[in-house]
C-alpha positions as CSV (number, residue, x, y, z in Angstrom):
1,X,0.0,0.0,0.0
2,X,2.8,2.2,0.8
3,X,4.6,1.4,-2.5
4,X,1.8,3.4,-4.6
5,X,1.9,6.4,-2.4
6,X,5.1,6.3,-2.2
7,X,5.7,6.0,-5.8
8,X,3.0,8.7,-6.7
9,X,4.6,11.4,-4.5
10,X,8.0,10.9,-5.9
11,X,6.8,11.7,-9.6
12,X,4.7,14.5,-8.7
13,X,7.1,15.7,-6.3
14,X,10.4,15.1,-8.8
15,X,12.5,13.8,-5.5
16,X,13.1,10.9,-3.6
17,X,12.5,12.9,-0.6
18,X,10.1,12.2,2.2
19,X,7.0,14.2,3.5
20,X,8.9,15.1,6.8
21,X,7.3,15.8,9.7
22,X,10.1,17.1,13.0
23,X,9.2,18.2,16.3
24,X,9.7,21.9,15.6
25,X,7.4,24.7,16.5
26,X,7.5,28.5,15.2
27,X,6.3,31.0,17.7
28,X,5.0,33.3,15.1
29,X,2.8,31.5,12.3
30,X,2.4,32.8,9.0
31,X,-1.5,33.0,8.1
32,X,-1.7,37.0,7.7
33,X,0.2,36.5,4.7
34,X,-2.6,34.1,3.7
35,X,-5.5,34.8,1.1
36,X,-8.2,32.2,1.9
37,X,-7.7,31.4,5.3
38,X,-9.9,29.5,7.3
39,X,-10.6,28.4,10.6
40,X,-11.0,25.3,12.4
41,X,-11.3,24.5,16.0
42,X,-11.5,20.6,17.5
43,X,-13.5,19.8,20.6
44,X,-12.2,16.8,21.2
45,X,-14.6,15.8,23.8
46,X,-17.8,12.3,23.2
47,X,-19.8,11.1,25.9
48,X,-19.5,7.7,24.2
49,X,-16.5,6.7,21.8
50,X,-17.5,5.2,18.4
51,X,-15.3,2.2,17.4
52,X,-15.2,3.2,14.2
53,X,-14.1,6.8,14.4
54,X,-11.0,7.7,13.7
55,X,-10.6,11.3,15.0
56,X,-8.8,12.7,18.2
57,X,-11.4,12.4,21.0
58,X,-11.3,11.4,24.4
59,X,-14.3,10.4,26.9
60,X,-16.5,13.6,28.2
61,X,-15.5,15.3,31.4
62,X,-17.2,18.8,32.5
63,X,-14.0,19.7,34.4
64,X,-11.9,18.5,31.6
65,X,-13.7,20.4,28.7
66,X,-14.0,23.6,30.8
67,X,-10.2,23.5,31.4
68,X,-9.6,22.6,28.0
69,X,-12.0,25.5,26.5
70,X,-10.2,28.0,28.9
71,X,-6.7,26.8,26.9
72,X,-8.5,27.2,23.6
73,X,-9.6,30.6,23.8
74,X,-5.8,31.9,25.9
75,X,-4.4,29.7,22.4
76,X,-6.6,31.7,19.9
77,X,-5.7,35.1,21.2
78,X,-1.7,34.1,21.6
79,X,-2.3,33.5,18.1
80,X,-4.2,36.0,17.0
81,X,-2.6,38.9,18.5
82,X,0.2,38.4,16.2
83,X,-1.5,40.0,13.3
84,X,-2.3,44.0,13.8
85,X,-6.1,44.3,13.3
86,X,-8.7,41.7,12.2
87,X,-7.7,39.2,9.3
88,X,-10.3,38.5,6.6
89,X,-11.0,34.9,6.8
90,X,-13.7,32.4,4.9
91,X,-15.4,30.1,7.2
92,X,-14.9,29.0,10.8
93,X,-16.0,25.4,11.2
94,X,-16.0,23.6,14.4
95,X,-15.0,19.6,15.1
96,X,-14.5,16.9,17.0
97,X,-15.5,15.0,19.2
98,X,-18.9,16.2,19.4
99,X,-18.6,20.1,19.7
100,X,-22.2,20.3,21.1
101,X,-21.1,18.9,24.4
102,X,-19.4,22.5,25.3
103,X,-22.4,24.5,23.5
104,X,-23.2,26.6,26.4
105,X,-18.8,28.2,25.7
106,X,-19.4,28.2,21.8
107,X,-20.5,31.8,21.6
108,X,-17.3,32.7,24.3
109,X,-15.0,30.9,21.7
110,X,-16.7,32.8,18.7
111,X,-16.3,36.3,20.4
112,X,-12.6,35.4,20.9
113,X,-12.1,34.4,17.8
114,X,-14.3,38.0,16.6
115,X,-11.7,39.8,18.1
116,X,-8.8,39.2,15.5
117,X,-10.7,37.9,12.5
118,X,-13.8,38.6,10.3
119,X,-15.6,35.8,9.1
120,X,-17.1,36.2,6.1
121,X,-18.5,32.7,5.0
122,X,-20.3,32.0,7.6
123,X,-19.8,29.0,10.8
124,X,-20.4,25.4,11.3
125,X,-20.4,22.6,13.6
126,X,-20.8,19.1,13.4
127,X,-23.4,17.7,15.9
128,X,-24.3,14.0,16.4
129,X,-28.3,12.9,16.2
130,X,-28.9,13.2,20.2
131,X,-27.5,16.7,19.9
132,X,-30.2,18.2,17.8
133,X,-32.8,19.4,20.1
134,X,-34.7,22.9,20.1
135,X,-33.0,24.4,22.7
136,X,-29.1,23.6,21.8
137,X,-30.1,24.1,18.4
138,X,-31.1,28.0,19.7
139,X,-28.1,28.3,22.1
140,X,-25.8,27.5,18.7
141,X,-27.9,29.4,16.5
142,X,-27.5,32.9,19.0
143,X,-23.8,32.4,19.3
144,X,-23.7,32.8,15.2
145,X,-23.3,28.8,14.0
146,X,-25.0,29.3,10.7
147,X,-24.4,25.4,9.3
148,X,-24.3,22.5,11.1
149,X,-23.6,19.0,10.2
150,X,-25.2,16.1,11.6
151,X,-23.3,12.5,12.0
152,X,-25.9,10.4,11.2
153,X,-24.0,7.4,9.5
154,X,-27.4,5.7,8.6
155,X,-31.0,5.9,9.4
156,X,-31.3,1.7,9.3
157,X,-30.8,-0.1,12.8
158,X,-28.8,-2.7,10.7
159,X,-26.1,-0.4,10.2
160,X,-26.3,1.5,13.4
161,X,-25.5,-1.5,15.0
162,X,-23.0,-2.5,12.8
163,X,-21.1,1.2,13.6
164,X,-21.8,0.3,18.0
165,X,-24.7,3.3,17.5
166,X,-27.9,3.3,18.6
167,X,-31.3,4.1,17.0
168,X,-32.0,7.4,16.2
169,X,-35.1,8.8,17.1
170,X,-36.2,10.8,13.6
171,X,-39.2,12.7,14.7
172,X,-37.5,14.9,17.3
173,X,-34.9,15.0,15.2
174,X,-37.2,16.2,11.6
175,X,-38.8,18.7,14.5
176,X,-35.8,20.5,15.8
177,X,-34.5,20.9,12.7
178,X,-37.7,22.6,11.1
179,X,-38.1,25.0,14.6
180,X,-34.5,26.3,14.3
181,X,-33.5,26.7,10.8
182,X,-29.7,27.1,9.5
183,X,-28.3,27.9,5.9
184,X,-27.2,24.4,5.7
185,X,-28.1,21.3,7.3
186,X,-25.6,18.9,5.9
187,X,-26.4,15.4,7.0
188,X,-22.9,12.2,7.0
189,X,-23.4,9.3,5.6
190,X,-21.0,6.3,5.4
191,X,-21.2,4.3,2.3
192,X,-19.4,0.7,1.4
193,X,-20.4,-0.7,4.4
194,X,-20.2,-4.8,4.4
195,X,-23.5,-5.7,2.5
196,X,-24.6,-1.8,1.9
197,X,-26.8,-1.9,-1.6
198,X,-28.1,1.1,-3.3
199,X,-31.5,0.7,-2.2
200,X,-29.6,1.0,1.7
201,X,-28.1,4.8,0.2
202,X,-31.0,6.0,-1.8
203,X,-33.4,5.5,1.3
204,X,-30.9,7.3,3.6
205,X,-30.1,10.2,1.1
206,X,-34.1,10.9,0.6
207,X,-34.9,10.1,4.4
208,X,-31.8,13.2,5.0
209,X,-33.5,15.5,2.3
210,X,-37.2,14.9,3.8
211,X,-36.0,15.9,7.4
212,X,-35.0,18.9,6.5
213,X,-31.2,18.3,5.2
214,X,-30.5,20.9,2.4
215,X,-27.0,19.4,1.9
216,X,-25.7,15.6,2.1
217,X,-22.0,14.0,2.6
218,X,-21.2,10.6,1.9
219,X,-18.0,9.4,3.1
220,X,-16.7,5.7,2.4
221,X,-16.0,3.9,5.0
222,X,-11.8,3.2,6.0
223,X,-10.6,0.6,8.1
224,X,-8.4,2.5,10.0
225,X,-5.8,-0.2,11.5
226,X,-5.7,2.0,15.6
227,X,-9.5,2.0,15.4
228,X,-11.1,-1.0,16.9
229,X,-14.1,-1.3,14.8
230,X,-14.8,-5.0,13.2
231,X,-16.3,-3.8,10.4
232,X,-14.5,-5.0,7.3
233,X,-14.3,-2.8,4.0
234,X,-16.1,-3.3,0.7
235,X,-14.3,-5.0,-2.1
236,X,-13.6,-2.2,-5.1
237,X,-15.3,-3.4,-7.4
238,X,-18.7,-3.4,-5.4
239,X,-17.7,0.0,-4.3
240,X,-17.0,1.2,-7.3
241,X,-20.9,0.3,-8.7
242,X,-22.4,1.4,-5.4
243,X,-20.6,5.4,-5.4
244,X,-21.5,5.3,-9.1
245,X,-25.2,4.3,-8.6
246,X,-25.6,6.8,-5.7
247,X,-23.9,10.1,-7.7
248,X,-25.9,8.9,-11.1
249,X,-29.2,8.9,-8.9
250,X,-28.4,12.6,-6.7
251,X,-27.6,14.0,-10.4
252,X,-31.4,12.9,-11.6
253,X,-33.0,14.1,-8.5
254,X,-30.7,17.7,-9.5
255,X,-28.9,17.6,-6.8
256,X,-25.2,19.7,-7.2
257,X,-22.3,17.7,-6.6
258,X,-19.9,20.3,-3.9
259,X,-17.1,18.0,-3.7
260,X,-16.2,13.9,-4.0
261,X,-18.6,12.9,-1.7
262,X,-21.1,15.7,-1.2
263,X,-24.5,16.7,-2.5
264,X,-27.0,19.4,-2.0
265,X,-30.3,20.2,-3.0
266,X,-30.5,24.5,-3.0
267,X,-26.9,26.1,-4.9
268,X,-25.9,28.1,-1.8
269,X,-25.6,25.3,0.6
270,X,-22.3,23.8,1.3
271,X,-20.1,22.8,4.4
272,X,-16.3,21.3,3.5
273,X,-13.6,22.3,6.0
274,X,-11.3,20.9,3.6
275,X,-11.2,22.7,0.5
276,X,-9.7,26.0,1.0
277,X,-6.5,27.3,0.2
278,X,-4.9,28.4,3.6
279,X,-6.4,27.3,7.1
280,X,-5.0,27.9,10.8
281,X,-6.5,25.1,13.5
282,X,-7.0,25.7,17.1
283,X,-6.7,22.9,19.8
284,X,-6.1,19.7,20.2
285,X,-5.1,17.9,16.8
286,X,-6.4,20.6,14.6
287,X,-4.0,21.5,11.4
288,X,-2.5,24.7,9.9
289,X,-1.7,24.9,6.6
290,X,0.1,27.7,5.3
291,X,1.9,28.6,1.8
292,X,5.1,27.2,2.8
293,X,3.9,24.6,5.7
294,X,1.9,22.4,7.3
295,X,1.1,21.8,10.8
296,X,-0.1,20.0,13.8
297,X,-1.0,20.6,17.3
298,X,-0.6,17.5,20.3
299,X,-3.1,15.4,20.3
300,X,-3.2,15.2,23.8
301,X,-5.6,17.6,26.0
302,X,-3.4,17.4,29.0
303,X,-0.1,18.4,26.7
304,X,-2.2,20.8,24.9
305,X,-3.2,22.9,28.0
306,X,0.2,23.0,29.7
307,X,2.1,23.8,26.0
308,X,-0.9,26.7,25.9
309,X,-0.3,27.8,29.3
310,X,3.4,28.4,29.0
311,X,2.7,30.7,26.3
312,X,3.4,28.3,23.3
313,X,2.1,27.2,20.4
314,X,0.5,23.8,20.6
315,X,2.8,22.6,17.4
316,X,3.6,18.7,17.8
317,X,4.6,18.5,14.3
318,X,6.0,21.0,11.2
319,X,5.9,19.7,7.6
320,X,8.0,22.6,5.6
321,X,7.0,22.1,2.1
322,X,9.3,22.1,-1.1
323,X,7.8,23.7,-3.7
324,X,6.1,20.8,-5.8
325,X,5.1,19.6,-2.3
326,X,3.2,21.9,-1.8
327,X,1.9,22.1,-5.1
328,X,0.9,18.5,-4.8
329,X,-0.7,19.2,-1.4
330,X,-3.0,21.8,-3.3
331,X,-4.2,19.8,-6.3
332,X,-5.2,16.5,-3.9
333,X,-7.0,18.7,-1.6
334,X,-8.3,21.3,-4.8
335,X,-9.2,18.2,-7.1
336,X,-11.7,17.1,-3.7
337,X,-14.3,19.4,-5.1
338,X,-13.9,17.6,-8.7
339,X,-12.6,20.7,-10.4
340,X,-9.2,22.1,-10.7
341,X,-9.5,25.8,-12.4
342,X,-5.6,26.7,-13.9
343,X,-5.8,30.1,-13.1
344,X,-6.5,29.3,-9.6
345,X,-3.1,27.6,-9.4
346,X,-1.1,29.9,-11.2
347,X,-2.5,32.5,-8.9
348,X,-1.3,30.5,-5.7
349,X,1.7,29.7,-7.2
350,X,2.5,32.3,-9.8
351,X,3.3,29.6,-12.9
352,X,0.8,27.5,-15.5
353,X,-0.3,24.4,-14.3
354,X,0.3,22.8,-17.6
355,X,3.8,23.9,-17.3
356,X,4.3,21.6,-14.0
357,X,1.9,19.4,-14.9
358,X,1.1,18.9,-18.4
359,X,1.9,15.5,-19.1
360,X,-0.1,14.0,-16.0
361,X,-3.1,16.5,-17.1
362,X,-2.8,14.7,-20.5
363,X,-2.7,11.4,-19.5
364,X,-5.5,12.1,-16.8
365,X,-7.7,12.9,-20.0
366,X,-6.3,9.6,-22.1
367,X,-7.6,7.4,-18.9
368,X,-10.7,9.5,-19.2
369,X,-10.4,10.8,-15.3
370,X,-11.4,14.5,-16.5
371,X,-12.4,16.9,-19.0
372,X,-11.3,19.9,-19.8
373,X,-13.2,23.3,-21.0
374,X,-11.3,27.0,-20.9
375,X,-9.1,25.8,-18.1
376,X,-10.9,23.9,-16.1
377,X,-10.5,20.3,-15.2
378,X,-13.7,18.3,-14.0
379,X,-13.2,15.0,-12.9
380,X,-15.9,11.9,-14.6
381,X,-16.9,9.2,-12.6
382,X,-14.3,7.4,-13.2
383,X,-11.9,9.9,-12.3
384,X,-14.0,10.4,-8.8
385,X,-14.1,6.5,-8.3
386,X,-10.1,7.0,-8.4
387,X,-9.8,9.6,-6.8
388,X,-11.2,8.0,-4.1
389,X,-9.7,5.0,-4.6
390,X,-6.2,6.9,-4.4
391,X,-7.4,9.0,-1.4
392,X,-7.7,5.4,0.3
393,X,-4.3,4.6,0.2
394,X,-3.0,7.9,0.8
395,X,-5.3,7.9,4.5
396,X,-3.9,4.0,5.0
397,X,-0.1,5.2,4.5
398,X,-0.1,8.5,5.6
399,X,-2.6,9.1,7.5
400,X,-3.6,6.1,9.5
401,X,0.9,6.3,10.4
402,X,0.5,9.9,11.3
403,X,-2.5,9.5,13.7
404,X,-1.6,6.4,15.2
405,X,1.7,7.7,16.4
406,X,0.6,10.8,17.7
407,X,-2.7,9.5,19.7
408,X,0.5,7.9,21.8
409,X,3.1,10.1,21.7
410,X,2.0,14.1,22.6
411,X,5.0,15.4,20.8
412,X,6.9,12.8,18.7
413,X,10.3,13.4,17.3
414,X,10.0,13.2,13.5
415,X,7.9,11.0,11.2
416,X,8.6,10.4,7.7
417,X,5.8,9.6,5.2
């Protein structure tokens, strides 16, 4: 698995060379420099811990998450101070964990982070099922969440059981959604799930839409080898017919495709943390990537707090990019949304993208993985199928590696991918 990943980033890299990840912090990070910054912030906190899951999160404690909210909002203004006046950002978007469970501090971390940047794209926040009740719904809604994003995995007990999660109870759920309404209500779906059909999908996707989901997300399911779930993963080729099946049947309904995985039913719904140029990350795990690096923070709350409260960034780990690294970080992450614009990229990086890429673009269009009008690329169903199929090893090798070392060690030494 390693060998194709491996292979893959030495061609589009043009070296031999590692991704290289040391133990290095810098005490004054680069993101005013950035266009298209985001935000993120990770609550890292569940009351129950899904096998499955492959996210830092650790078991809920009220002490624990208050201490740990105090360190997030002391890290987002040791941060944000360092830029004179308020930075322009896109979105803010909110993960974990299950960010609900510290609802009653979200509109205290929001004014923190009001102080130093304007948001001009709007906020979201994942929720799981349980969490979407009238009155948390409100308490997000007045501290400015204007999309959240509900975890449901699947509406069948079959496959809530499957995942350890229990049944979820739809009519409160349809009701609190249509009492407090958002922008977007994206709802998660896992797909190539052992024995998943289409008619499984297509009854979760139109269940989503009738409860009051305006946007959909439909991630396939990894067998990440630190998680202890016993699910196994679906063969390719049945995966391959399934993620066809579903995007051929959103496309008849008119549903626009945002992204790899995700759907929505009205044009100005959307919620993907990942597709944006620039982003800084507050607390625990969350990652920073800037035009010349890449960073994460400790994955460990305890670490995280005492780093914060010596005045420090929570950096475990620096990747400083080489040029075509970085470039290669930007298409994976730009092709996400199935469309690659060239002037986009020769705006980041000030140089055609047919100049560095070319032949690969060429080829891409031989294997019929994309199309091309004025400039832009747009990836075909096949060309999504491998995309995904790629992204699969990348997350096995990289990282599944990455993740695994760092949910034991708070601040490892270096690790090479």
């Amino acid at each position: 698995m390693g060998v194709i990943t491996n292979l893959t980033r030495m061609w589009f890299t043009r070296t031999i060379q590692p991704f290289t990840f040391k133990r290095e912090y810098d005490r004054l990070l680069p993101f005013a420099e950035c266009e298209n910054l985001g935000l993120y912030v990770h609550i890292p906190f569940c009351k129950s811990i899904c096998n499955f899951c492959p996210y830092c999160k650790v078991p809920y404690s009220a002490p624990l998450c208050n201490r740990y909210i105090d360190a997030l909002i002391q890290e987002i203004h040791l941060i944000g101070r360092q830029h004179k006046g308020r930075k322009k950002v896109t979105s803010l978007y909110f993960g974990g964990g299950t960010p609900a469970l510290a609802a009653n501090r979200i509109k205290e971390i929001v004014s923190a982070l009001n102080e130093h940047f304007i948001i001009t794209e709007g906020i979201g926040l994942e929720l799981h099922p349980d969490n979407v009740r009238v009155e948390l719904l409100q308490t997000l809604k007045d501290a400015g969440v204007t999309k959240i994003s509900i975890g449901v995995q699947s509406f069948s007990d079959k496959y809530q059981k499957l995942l350890g999660r229990k049944k979820i109870d739809t009519a409160v759920l349809a009701a609190a959604l249509a009492a407090v309404p958002f922008e977007t209500v994206s709802m998660d779906f896992i797909f190539a799930l052992p024995g998943q059909r289409y008619n499984d999908l297509k009854s979760d996707i139109d269940l989503a839409f009738s409860f009051g989901a305006n946007h959909i997300a439909i991630y396939p399911f990894i067998d990440f080898t630190f998680t202890e779930s016993p699910v196994s993963a679906m063969p390719k080729k049945e995966k391959r017919a399934l993620l066809d099946a579903i995007t051929n049947y959103c496309f008849k309904k008119g549903y626009s495709r945002n992204s790899i995985w995700t759907f929505s039913s009205e044009a100005a719904a959307n919620y993907s943390s990942m597709t944006r140029d620039n982003f800084l990350g507050f607390g625990c795990s969350a990652t920073s990537l800037f035009k010349r690096q890449f960073k994460i923070n400790t994955f460990d709350p305890d670490a995280y707090c005492k780093r914060i409260h010596s005045r420090k960034p929570a950096t475990s780990l620096t990747l400083r990019f080489t040029r075509r690294q970085r470039m290669i970080y930007w298409l994976f992450w730009t092709a996400y949304s199935t469309k690659v614009r060239a002037a986009d990229f020769q705006t980041f990086f000030g140089v055609p993208l047919k100049k560095m890429y070319g032949f690969e673009l060429w080829l891409a269009k031989q294997f019929s993985f994309l199309t091309e009008h004025k400039g832009t690329y747009v990836m075909t169903l096949k060309g999504a199928f491998y995309y995904h199929y790629y992204e699969n090893f990348y997350t096995l090798s990289y990282i599944d590696k990455m993740w695994g070392i760092m949910r034991k060690e708070a601040f490892p030494k270096e690790i090479k991918l």
